[in-house]
N, C-alpha and C positions, 0 to 999 in steps of 0.2 A: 504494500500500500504506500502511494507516496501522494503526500500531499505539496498543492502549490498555491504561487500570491499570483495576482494579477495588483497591478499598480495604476497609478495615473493614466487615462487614456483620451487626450483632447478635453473636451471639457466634463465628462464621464468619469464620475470616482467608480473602482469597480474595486470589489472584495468580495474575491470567491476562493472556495476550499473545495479544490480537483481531487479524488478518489481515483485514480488508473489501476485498472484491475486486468493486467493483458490476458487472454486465454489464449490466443493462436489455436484455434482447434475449427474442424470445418464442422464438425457433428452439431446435431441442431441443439434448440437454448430457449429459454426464456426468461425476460428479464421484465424490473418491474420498478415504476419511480413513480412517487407519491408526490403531490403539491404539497409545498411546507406547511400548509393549513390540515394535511391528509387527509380532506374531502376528496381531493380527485387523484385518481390514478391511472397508469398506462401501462398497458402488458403487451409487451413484444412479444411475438414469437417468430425464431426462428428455425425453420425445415426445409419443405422443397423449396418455399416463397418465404417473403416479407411479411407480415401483418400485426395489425395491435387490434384491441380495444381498452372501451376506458369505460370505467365504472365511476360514479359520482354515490357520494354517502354510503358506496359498499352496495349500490345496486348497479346492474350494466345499462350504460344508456346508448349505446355507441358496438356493435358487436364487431365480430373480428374481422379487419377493413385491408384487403390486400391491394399491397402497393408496389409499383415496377416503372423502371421507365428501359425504355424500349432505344438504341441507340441501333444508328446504318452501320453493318463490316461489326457488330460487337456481339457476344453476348448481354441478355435483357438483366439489365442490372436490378434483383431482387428473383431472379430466378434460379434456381440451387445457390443458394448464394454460402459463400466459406466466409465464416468468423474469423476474425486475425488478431483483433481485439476489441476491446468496450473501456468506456469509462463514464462515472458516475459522477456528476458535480452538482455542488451549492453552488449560487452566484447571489447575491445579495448587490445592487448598484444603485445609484439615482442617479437620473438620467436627466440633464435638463435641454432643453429645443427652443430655439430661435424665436419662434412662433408660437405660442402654445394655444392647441385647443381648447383643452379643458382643464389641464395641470401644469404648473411651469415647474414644479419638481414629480417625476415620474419616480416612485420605486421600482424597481426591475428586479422580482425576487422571483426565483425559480430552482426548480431542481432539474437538472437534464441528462439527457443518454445519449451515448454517442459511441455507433458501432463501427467497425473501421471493416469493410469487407475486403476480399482476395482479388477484385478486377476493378480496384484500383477507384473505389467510392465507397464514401460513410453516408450514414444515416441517422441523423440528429432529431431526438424526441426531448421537448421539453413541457413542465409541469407545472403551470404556475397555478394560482388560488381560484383564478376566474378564468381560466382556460387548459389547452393543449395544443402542441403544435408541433410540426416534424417538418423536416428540410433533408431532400438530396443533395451533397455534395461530391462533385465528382473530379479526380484529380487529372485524368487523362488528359494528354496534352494533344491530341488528335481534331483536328477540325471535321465535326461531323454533323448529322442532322439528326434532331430527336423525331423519331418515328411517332412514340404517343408516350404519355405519363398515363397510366393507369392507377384508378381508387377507386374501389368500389366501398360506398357507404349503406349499412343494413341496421336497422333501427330498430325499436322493440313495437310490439304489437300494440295497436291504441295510439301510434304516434301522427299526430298531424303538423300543416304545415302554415306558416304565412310562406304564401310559393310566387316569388317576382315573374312570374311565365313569361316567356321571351316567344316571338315569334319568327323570329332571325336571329342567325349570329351577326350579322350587320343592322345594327340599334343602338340607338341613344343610352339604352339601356333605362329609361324610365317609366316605371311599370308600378302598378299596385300590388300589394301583395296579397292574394286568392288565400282565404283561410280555407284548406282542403286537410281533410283525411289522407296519408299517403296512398288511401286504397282508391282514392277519387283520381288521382294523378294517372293520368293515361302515359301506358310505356312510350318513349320518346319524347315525352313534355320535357322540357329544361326552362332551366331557370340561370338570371344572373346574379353574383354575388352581389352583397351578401343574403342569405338563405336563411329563414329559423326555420327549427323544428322545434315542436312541443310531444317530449316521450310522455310517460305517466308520471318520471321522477323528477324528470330537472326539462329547460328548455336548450337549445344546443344552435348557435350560428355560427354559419361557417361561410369564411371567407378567407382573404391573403393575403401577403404583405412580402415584400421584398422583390417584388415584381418588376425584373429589369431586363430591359431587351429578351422577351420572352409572349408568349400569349397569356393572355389573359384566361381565368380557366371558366367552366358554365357545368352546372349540374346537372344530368341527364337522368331520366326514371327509367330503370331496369325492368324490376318486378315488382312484388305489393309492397313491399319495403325496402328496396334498396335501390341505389342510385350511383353515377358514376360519372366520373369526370370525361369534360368533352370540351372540345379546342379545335379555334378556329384553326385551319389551315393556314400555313407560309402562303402571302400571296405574290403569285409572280408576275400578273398582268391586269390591269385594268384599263376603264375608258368610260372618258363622260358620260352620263347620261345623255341619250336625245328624248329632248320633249320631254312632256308631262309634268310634276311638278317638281319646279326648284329643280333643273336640270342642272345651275351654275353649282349645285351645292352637292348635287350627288353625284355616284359612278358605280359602275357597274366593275364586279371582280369577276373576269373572264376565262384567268388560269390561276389555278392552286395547284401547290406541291403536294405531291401524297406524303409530307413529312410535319412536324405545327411550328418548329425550327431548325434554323442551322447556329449552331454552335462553335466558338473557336475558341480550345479548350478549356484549362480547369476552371469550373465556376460553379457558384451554389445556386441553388437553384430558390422557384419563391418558398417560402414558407406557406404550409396547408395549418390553417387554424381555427381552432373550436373554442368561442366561447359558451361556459357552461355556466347555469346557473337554478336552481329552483326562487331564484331575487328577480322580478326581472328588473331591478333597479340597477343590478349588474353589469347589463349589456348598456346602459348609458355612460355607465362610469368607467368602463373600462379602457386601459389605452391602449391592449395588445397589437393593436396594429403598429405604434408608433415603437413599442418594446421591440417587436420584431422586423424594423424597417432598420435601412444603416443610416451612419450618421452623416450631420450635415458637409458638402463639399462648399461654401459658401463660407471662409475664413472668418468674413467681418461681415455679420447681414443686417448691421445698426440701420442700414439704408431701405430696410424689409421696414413699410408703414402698413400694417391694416388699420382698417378705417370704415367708414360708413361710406355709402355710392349710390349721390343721387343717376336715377334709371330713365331712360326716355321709353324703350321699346316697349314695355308692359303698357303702358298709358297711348302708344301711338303719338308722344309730341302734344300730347290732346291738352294744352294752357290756352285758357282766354282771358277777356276781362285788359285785354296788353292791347298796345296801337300799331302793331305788325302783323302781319300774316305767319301764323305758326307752320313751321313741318323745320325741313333737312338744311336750315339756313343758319347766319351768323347769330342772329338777332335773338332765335330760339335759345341758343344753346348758352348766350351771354344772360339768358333769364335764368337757364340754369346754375349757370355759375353764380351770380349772384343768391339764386333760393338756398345752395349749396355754402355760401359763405356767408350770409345773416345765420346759418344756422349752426356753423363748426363742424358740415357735415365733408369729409375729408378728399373727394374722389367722384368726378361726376363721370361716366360714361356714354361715349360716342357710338351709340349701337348701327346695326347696319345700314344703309344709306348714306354715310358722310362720304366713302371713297367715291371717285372717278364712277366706278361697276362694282359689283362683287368680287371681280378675279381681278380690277385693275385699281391696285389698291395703293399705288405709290403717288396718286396725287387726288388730291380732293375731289366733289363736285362743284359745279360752277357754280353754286351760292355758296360754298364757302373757304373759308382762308384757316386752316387748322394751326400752321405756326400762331395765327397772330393769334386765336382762339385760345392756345396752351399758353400763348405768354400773357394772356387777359386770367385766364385763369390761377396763373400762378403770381400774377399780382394781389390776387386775391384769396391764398394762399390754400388753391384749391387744385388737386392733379388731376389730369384727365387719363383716362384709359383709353383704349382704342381697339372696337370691334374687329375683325377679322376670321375670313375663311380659313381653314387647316389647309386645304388644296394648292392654293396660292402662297400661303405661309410655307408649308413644305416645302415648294419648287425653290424660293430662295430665303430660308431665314436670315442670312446675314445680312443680307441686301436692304431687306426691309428691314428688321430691328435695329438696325444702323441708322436707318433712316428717322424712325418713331424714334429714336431714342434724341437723333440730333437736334429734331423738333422740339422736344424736352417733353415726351410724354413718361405717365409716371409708369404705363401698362399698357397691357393687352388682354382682350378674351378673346381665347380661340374658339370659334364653334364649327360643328357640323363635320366633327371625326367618324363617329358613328361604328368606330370599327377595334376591336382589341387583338387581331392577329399580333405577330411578333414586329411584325413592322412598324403598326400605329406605334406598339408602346415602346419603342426605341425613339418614333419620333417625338413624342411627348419629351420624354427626358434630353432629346437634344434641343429643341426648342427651350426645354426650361435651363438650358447651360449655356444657350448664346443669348437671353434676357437678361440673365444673371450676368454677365460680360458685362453687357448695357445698362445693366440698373433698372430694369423693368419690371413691374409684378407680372403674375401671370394668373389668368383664372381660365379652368376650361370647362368648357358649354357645350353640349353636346357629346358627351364625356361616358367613358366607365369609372367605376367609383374611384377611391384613391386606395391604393395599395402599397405606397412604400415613396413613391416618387418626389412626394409633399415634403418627406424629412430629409432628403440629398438635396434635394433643391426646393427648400423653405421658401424661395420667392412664389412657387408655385404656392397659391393660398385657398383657391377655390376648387371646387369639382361640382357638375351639376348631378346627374347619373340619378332622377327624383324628379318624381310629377307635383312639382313646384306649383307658384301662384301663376306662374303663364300659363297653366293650361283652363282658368280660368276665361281666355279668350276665348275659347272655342268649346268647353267641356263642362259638364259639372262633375268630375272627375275628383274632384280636390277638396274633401269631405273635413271634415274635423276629425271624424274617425280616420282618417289615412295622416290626418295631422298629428295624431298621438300614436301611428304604428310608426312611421320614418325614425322616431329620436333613439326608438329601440333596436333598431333593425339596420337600414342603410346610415344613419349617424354614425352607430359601434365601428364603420371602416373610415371615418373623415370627418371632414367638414362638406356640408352640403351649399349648393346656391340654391337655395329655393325662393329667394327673391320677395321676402314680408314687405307689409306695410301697403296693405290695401288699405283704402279708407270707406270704398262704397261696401258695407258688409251685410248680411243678408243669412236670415235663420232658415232653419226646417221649413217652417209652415210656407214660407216667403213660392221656394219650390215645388213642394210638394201640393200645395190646396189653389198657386193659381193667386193669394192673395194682394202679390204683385208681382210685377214682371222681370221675374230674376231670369235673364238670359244670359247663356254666351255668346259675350258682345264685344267683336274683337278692339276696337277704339275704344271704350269706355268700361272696363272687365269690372266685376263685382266678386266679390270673393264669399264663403259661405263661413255661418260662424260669426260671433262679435269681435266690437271693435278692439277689445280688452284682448279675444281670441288672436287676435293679429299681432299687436302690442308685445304680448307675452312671447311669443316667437324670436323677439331678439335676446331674449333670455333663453330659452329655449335650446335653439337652434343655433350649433355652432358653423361661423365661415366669416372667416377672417376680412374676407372683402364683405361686408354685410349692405343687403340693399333696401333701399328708399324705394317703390317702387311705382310707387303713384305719382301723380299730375301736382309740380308745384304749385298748381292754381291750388290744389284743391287741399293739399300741405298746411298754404296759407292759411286758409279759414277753419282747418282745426288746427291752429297753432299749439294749443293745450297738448294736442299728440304727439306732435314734431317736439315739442320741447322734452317730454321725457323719454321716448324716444332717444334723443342724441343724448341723452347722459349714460345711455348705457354703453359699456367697450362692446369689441368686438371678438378681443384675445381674454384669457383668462390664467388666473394665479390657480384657483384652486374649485374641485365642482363636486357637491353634495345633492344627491339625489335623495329629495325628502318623503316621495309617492312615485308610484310609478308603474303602471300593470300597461302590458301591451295591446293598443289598440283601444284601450279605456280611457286613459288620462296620465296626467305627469304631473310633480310639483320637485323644480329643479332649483336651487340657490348654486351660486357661481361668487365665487370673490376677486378683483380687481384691484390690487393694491390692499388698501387698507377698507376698503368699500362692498360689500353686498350688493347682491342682486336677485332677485326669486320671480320665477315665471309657473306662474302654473296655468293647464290647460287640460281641457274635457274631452270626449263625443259628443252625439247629442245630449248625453243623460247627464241632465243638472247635478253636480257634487258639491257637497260642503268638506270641508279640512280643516282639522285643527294643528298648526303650525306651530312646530316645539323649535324656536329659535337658539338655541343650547350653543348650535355651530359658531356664533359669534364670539367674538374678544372681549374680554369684560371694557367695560364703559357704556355710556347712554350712543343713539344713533336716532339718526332721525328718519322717520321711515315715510316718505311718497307712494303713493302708489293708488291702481288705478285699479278698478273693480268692473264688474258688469252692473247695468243700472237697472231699477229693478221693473225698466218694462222692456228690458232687452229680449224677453220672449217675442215681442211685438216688433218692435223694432231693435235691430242685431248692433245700431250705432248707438244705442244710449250704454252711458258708464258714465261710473263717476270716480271723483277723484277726489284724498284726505289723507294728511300727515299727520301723524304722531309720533313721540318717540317710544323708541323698543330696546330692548338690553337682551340678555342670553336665557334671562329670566321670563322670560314675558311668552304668552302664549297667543297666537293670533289665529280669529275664527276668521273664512272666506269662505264665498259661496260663490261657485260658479254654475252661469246660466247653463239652456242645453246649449251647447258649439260655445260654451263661453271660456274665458279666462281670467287672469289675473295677474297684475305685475306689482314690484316693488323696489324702489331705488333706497338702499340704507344706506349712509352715508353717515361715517362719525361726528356726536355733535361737537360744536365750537367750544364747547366747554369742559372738554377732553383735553384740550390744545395748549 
């Protein structure tokens, strides 16, 4: 037995105590590592194949999941595979990141296994309190193509699903999530990450992280309960679209390789990870994605600003009450910058229509002058971002980031990738390292969720991959109920854009009985749920680039909103999940320096909470915050609003309407000071 230190590592304290236990033997084995809470554990086995499962509280939620990946000219590594050695480790670290989501100091505690096989790849199982996770490494130094990764997932009987069902592997990837029985899932259905299941014992999401120049991976249904990974193919040829809709923005893939990558040798591969829980307060608070991501390539990212981002595209430009003609001009977008700098809101965005075309993006359209725009704007100490195609972006990032950056833009969103082959996601990560060059943020639209890419290159801030408030132009899609399954489900992999901050808001009965004319109305979108329901979402909902998403006219006249509203951050120090069952409701506090924050939110079925504030610092604070009003049944925009102060001591009753919510800005009082 011999144990070792790990030391300083970048900005990573790590203290771990390695057990290396070598066997050298090909004869099969099974091995067994506990999470240091010893709730969860993982049982390897090894014989002809690979496989684990894992047990939560000493029952199996997860049964025995064999794993392979398949290389051109090799033996399939996990098949007879020969033991050479293993070793068993503590790792105990805190982790801190550029950007934080939701913790700016991560614990990083885990137990981990790590087998070292005969054809020259380890297999890495690790254990933590709120998860499980395993990673292929392979040392071969051979440039090759990976044929397929194989996993096959079998769940216990009784197990169902929130299932993202994808109808393409070419998708936006924003889907609701189908609460199905595994026995309702038709074989062939897949799904995008990330995935829950609900066994009888605990609930189980699985998604990935470390996801680099590789594909992205998608769930596929086998039998009544079991499922297995599936990956888009290497693509080798594409070609525009003709005709139909948004031809500028899509294309068609005309040859794929019979392989899902090419490879040039040794490298780890993503990590496959399971958060596990019988909480589901768990699956909010957890950061394994970011545990298992590498660390940042970005030396000095003091220059990384999140912030708030007034939004034109959701509203359509739609400001009156002004003596110009609104749309794609100077005048429009100088209203913005101004509504964006009376109110400290940090980042207005240039969405689509300010270039030349959509593919001719290196000079304006003839109403407008974007240098002088960015430098009206940064007089006013306000950055602009700058929409853009991925197609066009692709052909030349330098060209163009060079360009936007000369201009003195603060960023970019990329939209309309639509694709997780090996290719997109190599081009992601290199667009996110020539911004980084330039100093640009980056937010992508049209996206697969975040996987690992967000903590190499921190400037990346945003990810959409979520049926956001824009699908309010065209859909009633965007439920309250779908607003309290996202924070548990697709949040647990990132930060999402889902673009808050409707103001036209709009309950049950409003759709349902006909009472008024709640449509989808692509200029003037109404969203469902109150105004509080909305509100609370910037507490809620973590994304670094956070948006304003309605019409500055209409900003203006609930001023009341806009002002608390922009007190709340965007990044966070540290996040307590106070309620929280999936697809029911949330009640989420977040601290910001020295400051609180608390958002709670419903379905439709009205809830009350009694709120044990304990998580504060001892002293007084002074508590704002906004409520549902009490005919918000009737109409979705009545709230109200009332300070008091609160301490650690204090207990606070709230009552949320149906689709209602609730926020609250604490802020230490002056008499602390």
């Amino acid at each position: 037995m011999m144990a070792t230190f790990r030391a300083l590592i970048g900005r990573d304290l790590i203290l771990a105590v390695v057990f290396l236990t070598p066997t050298f033997s090909v004869f099969s084995g099974e091995y067994r590592v506990e999470s240091p809470n010893k709730e969860l554990s993982i049982t390897v086995y090894v014989d002809a194949t690979i496989s684990f499962s894992v047990d939560y509280k000493n029952h199996q939620v997860l049964e025995a999941t064999r794993i392979t990946m398949t290389m051109a000219g090799r033996e399939v590594l996990g098949d007879f595979p020969k033991v050479m050695s293993h070793e068993m480790a503590l790792t105990n670290e805190q982790i801190t990141v550029p950007v934080p989501h939701k913790d700016a100091r991560i614990t990083n505690n885990f137990n981990g296994l790590k087998i070292t096989f005969g054809n020259d790849y380890k297999v890495i199982f690790r254990a933590f309190d709120d998860g499980i996770a395993y990673q292929f490494q392979d040392f071969d130094s051979e440039t090759v193509a990976v044929l397929n990764e194989e996993m096959h997932l079998t769940f216990p009987d009784m197990t169902s699903s929130y299932f993202p069902q994808e109808e393409s592997i070419y998708s936006h990837n924003e889907r609701l999530y189908l609460t199905k029985k595994l026995s309702e899932i038709g074989a062939g259905d897949f799904a995008s990450l990330p995935v829950m299941f609900e066994t009888p014992k605990a609930k189980i999401l699985f998604t990935e992280a470390s996801l680099h120049n590789y594909p992205g991976m998608f769930l596929s249904k086998t039998d009544k309960y079991s499922f297995a990974a599936k990956f888009p193919k290497y693509v080798l040829e594409t070609q525009p679209q003709k005709g139909g809709w948004l031809p500028d923005r899509n294309e068609i893939i005309t040859v794929e390789a019979d392989h899902i990558a090419n490879v040039s040798g040794a490298r780890d591969y993503p990590w496959r990870l399971f958060i596990i829980s019988d909480d589901d307060r768990t699956f909010v608070e957890s950061n394994l994605v970011t545990q298992l991501s590498n660390r940042s390539k970005i030396p000095d990212a003091s220059w990384i600003k999140p912030g708030l981002v007034a939004w034109d595209w959701y509203n359509a430009n739609n400001i009156y009450g002004v003596d110009f003609e609104a749309g794609l001009n100077q005048a429009t977008y100088e209203y913005y910058i101004d509504f964006a700098s009376k109110n400290g809101i940090e980042y207005v965005i240039l969405d689509v229509g300010w270039s030349k075309s959509e593919t001719d993006v290196l000079e304006e359209n003839d109403d407008m002058d974007v240098p002088t725009l960015i430098q009206y704007a940064k007089s006013k100490n306000v950055g602009i971002i700058l929409w853009i195609l991925w197609k066009p972006l692709d052909q030349a990032p330098e060209e163009i980031l060079q360009l936007y950056s000369h201009w003195g833009a603060a960023g970019i969103k990329v939209d309309y990738m639509q694709r997780s082959d090996q290719y997109m996601v190599h081009s992601y990560e290199k667009i996110a390292e020539i911004a980084a060059r330039h100093k640009l943020l980056v937010n992508y639209h049209g996206a697969f969720k975040p996987a690992g890419i967000e903590r190499v290159w921190p400037n990346v801030l945003n990810y959409e991959a979520v049926q956001g408030n824009e699908q309010n132009k065209w859909s009633t899609n965007v439920t309250p109920e779908h607003n309290v399954t996202i924070p548990f489900i697709r949040m647990a992999a990132g930060p999402l854009d889902y673009t808050p901050g409707s103001m036209t808001n709009m309950n049950q009965a409003d759709y349902e009985t006909g009472d008024t004319n709640f449509a989808a109305f692509f200029t003037r979108p109404m969203s469902f749920g109150t105004r509080a329901h909305q509100v609370a979402m910037y507490v809620v909902y973590e994304a670094p680039l956070q948006m304003l998403s309605d019409s500055p006219t209409l900003y203006y006249k609930e001023q009341e909103t806009v002002d608390l509203i922009t007190q709340i951050p965007t990044v966070w120090d540290e996040t307590v999940v106070l309620e929280g069952a999936v697809s029911d409701y949330i009640v989420v506090a977040r601290r910001h320096g020295e400051h609180w924050y608390i958002g709670a939110m419903t379905d439709w079925t009205g809830r009350d909470f009694d709120l044990d504030l304990s998580f504060l610092e001892a002293g007084e604070y002074q508590m704002q915050s906004m409520r549902d009003g009490v005919n918000a049944g009737r109409n979705a925009q009545d709230y109200k609003t009332a300070i008091r102060q609160v301490n650690k001591d204090s207990r606070v009753r709230i009552k949320l309407a149906s689709g209602g919510g609730w926020v609250a800005v604490l802020k230490k009082a002056q008499l602390d000071r």
